[in-house]
C-alpha positions in Angstrom: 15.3 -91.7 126.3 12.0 -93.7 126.8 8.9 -93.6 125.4 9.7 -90.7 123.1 10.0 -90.4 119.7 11.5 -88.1 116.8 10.5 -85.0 117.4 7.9 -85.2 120.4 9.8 -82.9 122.0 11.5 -82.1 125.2 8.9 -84.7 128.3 7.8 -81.5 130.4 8.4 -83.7 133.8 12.0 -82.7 133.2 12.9 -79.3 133.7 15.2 -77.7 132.1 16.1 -75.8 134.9 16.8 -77.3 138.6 17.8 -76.1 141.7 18.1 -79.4 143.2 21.0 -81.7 142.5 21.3 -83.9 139.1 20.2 -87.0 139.6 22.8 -88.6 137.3 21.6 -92.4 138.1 17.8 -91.2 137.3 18.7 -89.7 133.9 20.8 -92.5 132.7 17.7 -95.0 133.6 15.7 -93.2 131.5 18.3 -93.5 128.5 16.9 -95.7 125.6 19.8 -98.2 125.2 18.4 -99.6 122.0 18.9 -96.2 119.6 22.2 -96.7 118.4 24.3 -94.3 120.0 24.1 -92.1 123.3 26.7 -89.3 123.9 26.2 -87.5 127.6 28.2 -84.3 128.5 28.6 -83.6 132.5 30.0 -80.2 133.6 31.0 -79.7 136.8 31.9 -76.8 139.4 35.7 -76.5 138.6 38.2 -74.9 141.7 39.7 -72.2 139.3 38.8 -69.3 136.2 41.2 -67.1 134.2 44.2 -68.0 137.0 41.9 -68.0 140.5 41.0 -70.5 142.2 36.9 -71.0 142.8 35.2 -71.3 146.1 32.0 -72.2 144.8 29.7 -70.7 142.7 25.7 -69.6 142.5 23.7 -69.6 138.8 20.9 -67.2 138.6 18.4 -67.7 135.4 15.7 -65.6 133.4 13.7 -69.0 134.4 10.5 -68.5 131.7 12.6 -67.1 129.2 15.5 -69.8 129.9 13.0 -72.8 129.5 11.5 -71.8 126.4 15.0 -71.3 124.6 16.1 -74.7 126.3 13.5 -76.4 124.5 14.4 -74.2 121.5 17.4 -75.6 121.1 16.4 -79.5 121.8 13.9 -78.8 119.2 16.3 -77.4 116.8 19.4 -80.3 117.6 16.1 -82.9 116.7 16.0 -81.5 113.7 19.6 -80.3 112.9 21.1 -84.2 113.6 18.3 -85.8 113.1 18.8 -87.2 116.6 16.5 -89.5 118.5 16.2 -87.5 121.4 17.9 -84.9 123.2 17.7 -83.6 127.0 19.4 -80.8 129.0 19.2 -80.0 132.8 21.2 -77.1 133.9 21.5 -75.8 137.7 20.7 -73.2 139.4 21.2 -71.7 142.8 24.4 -72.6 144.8 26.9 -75.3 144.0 30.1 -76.3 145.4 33.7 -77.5 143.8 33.0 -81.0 141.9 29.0 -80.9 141.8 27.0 -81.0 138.5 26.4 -77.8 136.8 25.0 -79.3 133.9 23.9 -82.6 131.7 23.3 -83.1 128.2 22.2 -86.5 126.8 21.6 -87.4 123.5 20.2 -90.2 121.7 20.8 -90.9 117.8 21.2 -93.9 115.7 25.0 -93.1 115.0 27.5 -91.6 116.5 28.3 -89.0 114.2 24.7 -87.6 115.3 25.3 -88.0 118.9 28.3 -86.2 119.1 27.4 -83.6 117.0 24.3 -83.2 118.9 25.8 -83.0 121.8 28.5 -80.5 121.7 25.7 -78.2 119.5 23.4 -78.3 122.6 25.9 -77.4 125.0 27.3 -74.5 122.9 24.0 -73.2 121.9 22.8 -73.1 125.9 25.8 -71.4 126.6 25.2 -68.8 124.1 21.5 -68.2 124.3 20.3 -69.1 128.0 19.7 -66.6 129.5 22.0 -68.0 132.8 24.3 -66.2 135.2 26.8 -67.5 136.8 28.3 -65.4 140.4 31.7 -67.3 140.8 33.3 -66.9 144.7 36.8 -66.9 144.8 38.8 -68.4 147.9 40.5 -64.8 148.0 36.9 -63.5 149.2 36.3 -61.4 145.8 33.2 -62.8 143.7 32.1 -61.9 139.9 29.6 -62.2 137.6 30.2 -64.2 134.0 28.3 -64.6 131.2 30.0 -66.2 128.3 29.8 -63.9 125.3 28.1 -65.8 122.3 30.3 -66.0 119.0 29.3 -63.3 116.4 26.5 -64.0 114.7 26.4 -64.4 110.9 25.0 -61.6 109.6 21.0 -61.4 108.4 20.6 -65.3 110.4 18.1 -66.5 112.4 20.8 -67.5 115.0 22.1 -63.8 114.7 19.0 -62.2 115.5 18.3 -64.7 118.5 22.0 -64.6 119.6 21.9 -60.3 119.7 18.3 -60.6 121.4 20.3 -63.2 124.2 22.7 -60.8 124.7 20.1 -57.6 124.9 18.0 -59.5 127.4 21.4 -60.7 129.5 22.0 -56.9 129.6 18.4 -56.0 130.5 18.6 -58.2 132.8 22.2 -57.2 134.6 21.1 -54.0 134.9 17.6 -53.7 136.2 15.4 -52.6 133.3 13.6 -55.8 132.0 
């Protein structure tokens, strides 16, 4: 992405968080096409979960506490694949069947990185974000979901920030943070 190097961390123009649509065509301009290797990952509203089919859907965030582990985790892919650059913007608010939940782009000088990068990013703001998302069924029911992170390896870093996710997701949930 331009006019960043290894490292500089995440430019604080782009949120991490939006409630306003992706602007795909925006993102990819910004994209340094002289790295090596770019990988992007799009994820999209989809019309059915666990055998229901979707209406739409409405992500609710933690939005201090979701931005500083979003930049977390770019921080930590820099490092981990020794990428170029990484970026994440995730939704929030409501979205319908089709539209952009979230983009990931990353910038390396193989593929290898990119790819790993990539998929690490995604996985890791699944698991440690603190983002809801309040799916509405077309049979008029609606529910909560929150993916459950892996189990942590025991006496890690990532354990002890994976189990303090998941304490603030229930905090949050239920009213007492």
């Amino acid at each position: 992405f331009r006019e960043r190097g290894r490292g500089e961390g995440r430019d604080r123009a782009m949120p991490f968080l939006t409630d306003s649509p992706i602007d795909l065509p925006a993102l990819l301009a910004d994209a340094r096409s002289s790295d090596g290797a770019l990988c992007l990952f799009v994820g999209v509203v989809r019309d059915h979960n666990d055998g229901q089919p979707v209406r739409g859907l409405r992500y609710e965030a933690y939005v201090a506490l979701a931005e500083k582990e979003g930049d977390r985790i770019l921080a930590e892919a820099l490092e981990r694949f020794a990428a170029l650059d990484a970026r994440c913007v995730h939704r929030v608010g409501d979205l319908v069947i089709g539209e952009m939940a979230v983009w990931v782009g990353v910038s390396a000088g193989h593929r290898d990185g990119a790819f790993a990068a990539c998929r690490w990013i995604i996985d890791e703001v699944k698991a440690r974000v603190p983002i809801w998302k309040h799916e509405h069924y077309v049979s008029g029911e609606a529910g909560w979901l929150h993916p459950t992170p892996p189990p942590p390896a025991s006496g890690t870093r990532m354990g002890t920030v994976r189990r303090l996710g998941s304490l603030l997701t229930l905090l949050a949930i239920f009213g007492t943070a």
